[in-house]
N, C-alpha and C positions, 0 to 999 in steps of 0.2 A: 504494500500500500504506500503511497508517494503523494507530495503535494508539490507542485511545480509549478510558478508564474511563468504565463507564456502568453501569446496574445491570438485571440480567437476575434477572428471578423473584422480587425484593427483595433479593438478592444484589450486591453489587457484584462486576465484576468487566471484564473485562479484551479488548476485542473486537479482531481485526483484521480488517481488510475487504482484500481483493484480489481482482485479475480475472485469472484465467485461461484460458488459449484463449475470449477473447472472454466468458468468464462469469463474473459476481460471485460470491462467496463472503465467509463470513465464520465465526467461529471463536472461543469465547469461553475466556478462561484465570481462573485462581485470581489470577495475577499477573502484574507485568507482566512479569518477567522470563522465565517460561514462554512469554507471547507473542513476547515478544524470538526467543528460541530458535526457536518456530518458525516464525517471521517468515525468519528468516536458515538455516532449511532448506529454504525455497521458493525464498527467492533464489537459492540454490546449485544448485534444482532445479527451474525456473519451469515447467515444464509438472506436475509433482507428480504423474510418474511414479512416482520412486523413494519418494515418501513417504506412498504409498496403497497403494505394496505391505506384502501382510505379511509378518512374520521368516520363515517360512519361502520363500515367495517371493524375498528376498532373495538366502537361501543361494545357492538354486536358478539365481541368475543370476550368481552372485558364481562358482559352477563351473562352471557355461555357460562363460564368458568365461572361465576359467582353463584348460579344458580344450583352447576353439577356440584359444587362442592357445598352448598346444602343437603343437597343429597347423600352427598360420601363418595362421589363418584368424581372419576375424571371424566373431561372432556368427551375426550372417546367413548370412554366406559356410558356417559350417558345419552352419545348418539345412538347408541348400541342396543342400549336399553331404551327405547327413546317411550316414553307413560300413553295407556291410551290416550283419548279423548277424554277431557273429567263429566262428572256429571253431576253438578253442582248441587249441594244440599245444605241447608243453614244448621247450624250445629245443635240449634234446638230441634228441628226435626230429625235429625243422624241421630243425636242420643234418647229420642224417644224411641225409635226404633228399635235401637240396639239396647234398650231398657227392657223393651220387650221379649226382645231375641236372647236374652239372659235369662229368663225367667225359665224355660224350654233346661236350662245347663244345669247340672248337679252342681249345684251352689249350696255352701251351708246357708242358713237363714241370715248370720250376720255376715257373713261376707257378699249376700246378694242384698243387702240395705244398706251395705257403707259402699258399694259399687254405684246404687240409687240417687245415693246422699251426695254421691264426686260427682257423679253425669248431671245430677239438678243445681250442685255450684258451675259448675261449667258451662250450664247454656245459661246462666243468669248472668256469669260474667261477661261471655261472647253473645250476647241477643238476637245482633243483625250481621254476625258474621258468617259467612261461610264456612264448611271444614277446613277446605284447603285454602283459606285466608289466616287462621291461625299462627303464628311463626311461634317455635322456640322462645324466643326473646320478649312475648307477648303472655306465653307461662310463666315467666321468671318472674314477673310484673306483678303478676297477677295472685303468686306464694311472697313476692315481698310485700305488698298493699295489705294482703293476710296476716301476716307476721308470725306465719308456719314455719315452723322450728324444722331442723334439717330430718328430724326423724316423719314429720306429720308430712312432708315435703314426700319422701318416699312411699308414703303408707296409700297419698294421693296421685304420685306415679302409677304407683302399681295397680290403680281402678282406671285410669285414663289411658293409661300407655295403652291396655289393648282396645280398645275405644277404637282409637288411632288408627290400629292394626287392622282393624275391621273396615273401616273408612276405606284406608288405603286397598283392600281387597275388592271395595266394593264399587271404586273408582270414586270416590267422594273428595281424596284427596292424592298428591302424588307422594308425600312421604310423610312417615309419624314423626311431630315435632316433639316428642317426648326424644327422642334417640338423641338429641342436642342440646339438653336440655344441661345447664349448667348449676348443680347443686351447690346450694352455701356448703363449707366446709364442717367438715362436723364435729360436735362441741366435743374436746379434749379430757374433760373435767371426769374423772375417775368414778365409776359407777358406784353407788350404794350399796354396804353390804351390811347384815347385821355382823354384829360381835359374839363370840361365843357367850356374851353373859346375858345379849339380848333375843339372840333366839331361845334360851333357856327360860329366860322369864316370861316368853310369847310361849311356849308350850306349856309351863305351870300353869298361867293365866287362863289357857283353855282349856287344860284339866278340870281347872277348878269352876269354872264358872258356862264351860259349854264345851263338852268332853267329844260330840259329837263333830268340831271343826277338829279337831285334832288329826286325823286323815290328811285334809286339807294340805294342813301347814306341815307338817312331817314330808309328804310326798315332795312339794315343796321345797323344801330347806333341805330335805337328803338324797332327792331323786333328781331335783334340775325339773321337774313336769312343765309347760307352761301353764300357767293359771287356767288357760281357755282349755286347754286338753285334761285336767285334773278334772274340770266340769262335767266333762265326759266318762268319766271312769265311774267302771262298779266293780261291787268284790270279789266279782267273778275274774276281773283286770289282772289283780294281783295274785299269781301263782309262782309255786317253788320260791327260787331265787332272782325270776323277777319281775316286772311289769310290763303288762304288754300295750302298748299306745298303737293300736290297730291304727291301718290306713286310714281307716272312714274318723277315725277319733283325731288322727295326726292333723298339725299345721298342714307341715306337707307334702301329706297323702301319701304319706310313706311308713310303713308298717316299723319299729322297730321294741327292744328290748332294751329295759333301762336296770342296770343289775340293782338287787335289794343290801342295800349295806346292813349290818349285825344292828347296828341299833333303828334302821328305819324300819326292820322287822318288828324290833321289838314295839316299837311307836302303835304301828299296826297291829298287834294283835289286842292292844285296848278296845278296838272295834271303835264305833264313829261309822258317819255316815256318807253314805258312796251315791253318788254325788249330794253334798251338802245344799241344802234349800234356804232361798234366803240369806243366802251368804255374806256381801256387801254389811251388812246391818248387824250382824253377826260380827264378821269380822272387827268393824268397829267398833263393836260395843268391847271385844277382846282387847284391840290399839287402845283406847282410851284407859281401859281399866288396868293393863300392865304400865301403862305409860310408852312404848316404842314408837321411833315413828317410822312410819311405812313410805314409801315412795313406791314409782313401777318397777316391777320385774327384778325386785330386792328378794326375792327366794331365789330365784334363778341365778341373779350375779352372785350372790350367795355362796351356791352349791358349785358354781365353777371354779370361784376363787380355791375354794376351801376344795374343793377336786383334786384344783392343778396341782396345788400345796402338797397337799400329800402324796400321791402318786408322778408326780413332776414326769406327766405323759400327757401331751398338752394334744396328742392322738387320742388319747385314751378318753380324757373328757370332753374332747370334739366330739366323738362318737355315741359318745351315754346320752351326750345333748341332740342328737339328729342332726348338726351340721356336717356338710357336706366336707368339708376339710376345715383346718385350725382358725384359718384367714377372721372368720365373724369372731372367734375366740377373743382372739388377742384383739381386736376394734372396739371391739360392745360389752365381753361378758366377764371379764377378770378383772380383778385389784390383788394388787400384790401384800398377800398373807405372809405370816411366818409358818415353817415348818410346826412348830410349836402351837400355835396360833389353830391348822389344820387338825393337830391332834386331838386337840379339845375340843372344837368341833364335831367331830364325828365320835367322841366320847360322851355326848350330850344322848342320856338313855332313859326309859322312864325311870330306873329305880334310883341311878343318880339326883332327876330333877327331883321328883317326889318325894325322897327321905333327906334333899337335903336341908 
């Protein structure tokens, strides 16, 4: 590539020669710094695709590319795939539809009313939009204006993402803006657990005053159960060495076996009731009268901590708990115990609490 004053037509003026894809060219300017410029727009673009296209052309590629890569797609990739025709539907009537069309699906009852509950905030938020007028960045808006904490932010993913999915099968939309969707980071603050002195005193407290939650809170604080699937269980559940959280009873829908530790047997055979009625009201007449305080899913972080502690197989109590590998383990469900701390734990029995 060269820049050379010479003089064209009696003109002086200002040449650059260069070869591209095998062929000479060359280019005359006013000046030399004109050729300068676009000497060093070639460079940038040596095959001189993008500087033969015209302004409009440009655009036209500059939204290409913005658009495939909404999608996830290249360029290519999105010629390739190129979406039908849409067939435009407002997202009030898509999720009445598909409100319906859920009703048909083996839904537990509360999983098909908090699915109800996302799909009637969502067309109230979007009224006069259509599906495929939703963006990403118009969710995110829409859990900040809420003040959805990063877990409730999930919880309402997980009813709309397949909303989306349906949309986009049904040609409503061309892609699910849940797949873009950019979550607050999530809160660092180490989970609740009890202490071995106050799960002691939440189990006296039930003895003594409604011997029938006692199930409950044992399963609970020594099995890891979640509260919704504990709901489910009867004493037919617990056999041998250990409980079985059938598919139909499971989060989810996945059958497995939760081993019985020596004192959660022993919990259980005080007998109590499978599944507890009235619980809530129950419970807190329990909280208030031991004094403990409770937060969410304080059995569960509980029973992991005090798991991982003692058997330091961070596999082992992935597995008693239904995750799929450690990864939710160490995110959500452990505080770091002491070995000591585990012992006495799982040393909390009835004839300990009760004689002492």
């Amino acid at each position: 590539m060269q820049i050379n004053k010479t003089t064209n037509h009696g003109n002086t003026r200002w040449r650059v020669s260069i070869s591209l894809e095998g062929k000479r060219k060359q280019r005359f300017f006013i000046s030399r710094d004109e050729a300068r410029a676009w000497l060093n727009s070639i460079e940038d673009d040596p095959t001189g695709f993008w500087h033969n296209r015209t302004a409009d052309e440009q655009r036209d590629i500059v939204s290409a590319f913005n658009l495939a890569s909404k999608r996830g797609l290249s360029i290519y990739q999105s010629m390739l795939n190129s979406p039908a025709k849409l067939n435009p539907l407002s997202v009030t009537d898509a999720a009445g539809k598909y409100a319906e069309l859920i009703k048909q699906r083996s839904l537990r009852p509360s999983s098909l009313k908090q699915t109800q509950i996302n799909l009637s905030q969502l067309a109230r938020e979007f009224p006069d939009k259509s599906c495929h007028e939703v963006t990403s960045g118009e969710l995110e808006q829409w859990f900040h204006t809420r003040n959805w904490k990063r877990s409730t932010i999930d919880g309402v993913i997980a009813k709309i993402g397949p909303f989306f999915t349906w949309c986009v099968r049904e040609g409503y939309c061309e892609s699910n803006p849940c797949s873009s969707i950019k979550r607050p980071q999530s809160d660092d603050t180490a989970p609740a657990i009890f202490t071995p002195y106050q799960a002691r005193k939440l189990l006296l407290t039930a003895c003594e005053s409604d011997a029938g939650m006692v199930p409950y809170l044992a399963i609970g604080l020594f099995a890891g159960v979640r509260p919704m699937e504990i709901g489910r269980l009867h004493r037919s559940d617990v056999r041998g060495h250990h409980i079985e959280i059938t598919a139909a009873k499971a989060k989810t829908r996945k059958r497995r076996l939760v081993t019985l530790s020596d004192n959660l047997r022993q919990w259980l055979s005080l007998g109590g009731d499978y599944p507890p009625t009235n619980k809530p009201k129950r419970l807190q007449r329990i909280l208030d009268e031991s004094g403990v305080s409770w937060s969410p899913d304080i059995m569960r972080h509980s029973y992991a901590s005090y798991h991982l502690a003692l058997h330091q197989s961070a596999d082992k109590t992935a597995l008693e708990m239904g995750h799929r590998d450690t990864n939710m383990l160490f995110r959500h469900y452990r505080e770091l115990v002491t070995k000591e701390a585990a012992i006495g734990y799982w040393n909390i029995a009835p004839e300990k609490v009760l004689n002492s």
